[in-house]
Short mmCIF file of the C-alpha atoms (twelve columns), coordinates in Angstrom:
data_MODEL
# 
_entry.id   MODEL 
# 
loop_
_atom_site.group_PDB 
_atom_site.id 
_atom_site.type_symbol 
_atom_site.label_atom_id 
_atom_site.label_alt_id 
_atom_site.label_comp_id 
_atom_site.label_asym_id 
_atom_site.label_seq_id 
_atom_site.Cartn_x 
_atom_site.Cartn_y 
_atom_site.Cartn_z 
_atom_site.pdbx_PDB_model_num 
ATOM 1  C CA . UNK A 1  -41.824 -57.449 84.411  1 
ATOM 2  C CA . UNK A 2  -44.137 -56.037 87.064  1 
ATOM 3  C CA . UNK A 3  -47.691 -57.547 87.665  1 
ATOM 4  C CA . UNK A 4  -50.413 -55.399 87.177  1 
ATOM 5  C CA . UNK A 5  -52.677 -55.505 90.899  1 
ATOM 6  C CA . UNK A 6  -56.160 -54.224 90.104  1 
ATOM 7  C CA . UNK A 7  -57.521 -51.884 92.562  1 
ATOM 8  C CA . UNK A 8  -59.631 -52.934 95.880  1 
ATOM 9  C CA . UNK A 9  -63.197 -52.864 94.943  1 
ATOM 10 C CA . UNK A 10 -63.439 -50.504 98.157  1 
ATOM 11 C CA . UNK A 11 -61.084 -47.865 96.233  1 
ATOM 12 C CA . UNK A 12 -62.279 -48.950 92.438  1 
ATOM 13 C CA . UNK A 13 -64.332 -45.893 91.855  1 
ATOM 14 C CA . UNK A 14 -65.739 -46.775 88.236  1 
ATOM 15 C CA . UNK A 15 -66.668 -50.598 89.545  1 
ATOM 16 C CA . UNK A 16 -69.392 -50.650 92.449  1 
ATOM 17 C CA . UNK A 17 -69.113 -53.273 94.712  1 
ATOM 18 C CA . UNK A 18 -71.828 -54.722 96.483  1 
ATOM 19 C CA . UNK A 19 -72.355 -54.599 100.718 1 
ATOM 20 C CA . UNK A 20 -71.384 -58.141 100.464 1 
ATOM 21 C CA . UNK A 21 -68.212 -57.376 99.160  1 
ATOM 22 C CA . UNK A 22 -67.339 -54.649 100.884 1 
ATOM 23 C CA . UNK A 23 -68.270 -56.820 104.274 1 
ATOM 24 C CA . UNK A 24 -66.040 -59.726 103.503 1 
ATOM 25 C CA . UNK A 25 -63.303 -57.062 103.218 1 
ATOM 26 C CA . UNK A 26 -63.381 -56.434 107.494 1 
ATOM 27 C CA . UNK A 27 -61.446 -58.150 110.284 1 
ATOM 28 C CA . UNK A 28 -63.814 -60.741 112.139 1 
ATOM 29 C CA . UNK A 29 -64.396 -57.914 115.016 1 
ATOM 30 C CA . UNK A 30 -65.102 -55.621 112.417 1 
ATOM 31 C CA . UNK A 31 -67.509 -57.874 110.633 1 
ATOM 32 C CA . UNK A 32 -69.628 -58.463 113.962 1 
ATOM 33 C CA . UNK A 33 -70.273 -55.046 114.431 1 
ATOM 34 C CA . UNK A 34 -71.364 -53.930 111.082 1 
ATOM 35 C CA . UNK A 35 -73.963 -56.781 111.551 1 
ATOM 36 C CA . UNK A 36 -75.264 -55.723 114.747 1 
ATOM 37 C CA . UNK A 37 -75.128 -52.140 113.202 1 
ATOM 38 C CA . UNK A 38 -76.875 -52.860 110.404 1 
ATOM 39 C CA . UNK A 39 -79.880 -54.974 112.352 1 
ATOM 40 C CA . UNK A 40 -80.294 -51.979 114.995 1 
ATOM 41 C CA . UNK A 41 -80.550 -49.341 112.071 1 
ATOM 42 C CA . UNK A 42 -82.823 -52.140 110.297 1 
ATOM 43 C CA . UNK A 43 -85.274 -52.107 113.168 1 
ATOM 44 C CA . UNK A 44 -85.787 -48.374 113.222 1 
ATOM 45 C CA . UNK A 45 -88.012 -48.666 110.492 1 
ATOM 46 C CA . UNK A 46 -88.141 -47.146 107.029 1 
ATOM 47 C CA . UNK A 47 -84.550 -47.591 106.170 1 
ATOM 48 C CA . UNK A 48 -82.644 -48.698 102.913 1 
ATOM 49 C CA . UNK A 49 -79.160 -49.501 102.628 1 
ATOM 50 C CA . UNK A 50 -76.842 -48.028 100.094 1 
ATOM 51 C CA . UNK A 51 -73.092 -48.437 98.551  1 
ATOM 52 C CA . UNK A 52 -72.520 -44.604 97.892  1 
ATOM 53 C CA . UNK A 53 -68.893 -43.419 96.350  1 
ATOM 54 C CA . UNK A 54 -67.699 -40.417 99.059  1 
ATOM 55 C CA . UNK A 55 -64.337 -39.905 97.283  1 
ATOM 56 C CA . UNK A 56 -60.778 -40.420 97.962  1 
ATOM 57 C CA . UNK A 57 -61.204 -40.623 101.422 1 
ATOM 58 C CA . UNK A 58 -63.792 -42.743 102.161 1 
ATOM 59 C CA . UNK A 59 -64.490 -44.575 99.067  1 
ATOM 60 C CA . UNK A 60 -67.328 -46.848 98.485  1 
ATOM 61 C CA . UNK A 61 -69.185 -46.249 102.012 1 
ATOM 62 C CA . UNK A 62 -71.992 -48.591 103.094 1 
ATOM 63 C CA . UNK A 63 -75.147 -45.325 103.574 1 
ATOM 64 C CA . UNK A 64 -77.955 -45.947 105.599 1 
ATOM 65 C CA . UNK A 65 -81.013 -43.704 103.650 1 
ATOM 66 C CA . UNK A 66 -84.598 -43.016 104.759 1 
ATOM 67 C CA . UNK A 67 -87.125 -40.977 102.931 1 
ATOM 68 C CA . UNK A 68 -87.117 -38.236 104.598 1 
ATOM 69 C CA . UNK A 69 -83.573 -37.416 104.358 1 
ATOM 70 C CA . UNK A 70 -81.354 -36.372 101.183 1 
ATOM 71 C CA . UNK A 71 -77.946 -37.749 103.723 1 
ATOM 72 C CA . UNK A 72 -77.248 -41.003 104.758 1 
ATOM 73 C CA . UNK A 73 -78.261 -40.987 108.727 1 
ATOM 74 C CA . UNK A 74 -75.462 -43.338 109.516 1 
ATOM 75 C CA . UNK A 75 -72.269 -44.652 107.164 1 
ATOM 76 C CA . UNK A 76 -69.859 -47.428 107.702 1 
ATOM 77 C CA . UNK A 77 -66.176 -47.087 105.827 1 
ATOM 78 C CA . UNK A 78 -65.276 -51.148 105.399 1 
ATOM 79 C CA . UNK A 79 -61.563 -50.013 105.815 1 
ATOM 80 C CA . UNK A 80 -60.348 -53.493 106.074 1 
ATOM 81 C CA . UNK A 81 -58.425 -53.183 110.197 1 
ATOM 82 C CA . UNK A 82 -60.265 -50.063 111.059 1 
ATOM 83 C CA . UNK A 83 -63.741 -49.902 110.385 1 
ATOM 84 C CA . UNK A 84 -65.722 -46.461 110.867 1 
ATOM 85 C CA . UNK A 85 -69.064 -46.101 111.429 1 
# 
């Protein structure tokens, strides 16, 4: 009989995950720079941080929101061994 494996909570569009969880998914390298990333966006100001669904390509993204703007201004895809920003 086959197991069942649930989905990755980065793909598992009807569950959101939180940033936590989608951080512990990246490689060590990868896990550095979303840090830095996230303190330099941090320090621009008036900035919020979002888990946002952007489909079957990137999944559940980490946005980057401000006020003034309906679009993220910046977006990191936790794909676990190649991280996008």
């Amino acid at each position: 009989m086959t197991k069942y494996a649930p989905p990755s909570i980065w793909t598992d569009e009807f569950n959101a995950p939180t940033i936590a969880g989608l951080r512990k998914r990246i490689l060590e390298d990868g896990k550095i720079a979303f840090d830095e990333l996230t303190a330099q966006i941090q320090d621009l100001g008036e900035v919020t941080t979002e888990v946002l669904w952007f489909g079957d390509c990137w999944f559940w993204t980490v946005a980057f929101m401000t006020e003034k703007s309906e679009k993220p201004i910046a977006v990191i895809i936790p794909f676990e061994e190649d991280m996008q920003i």
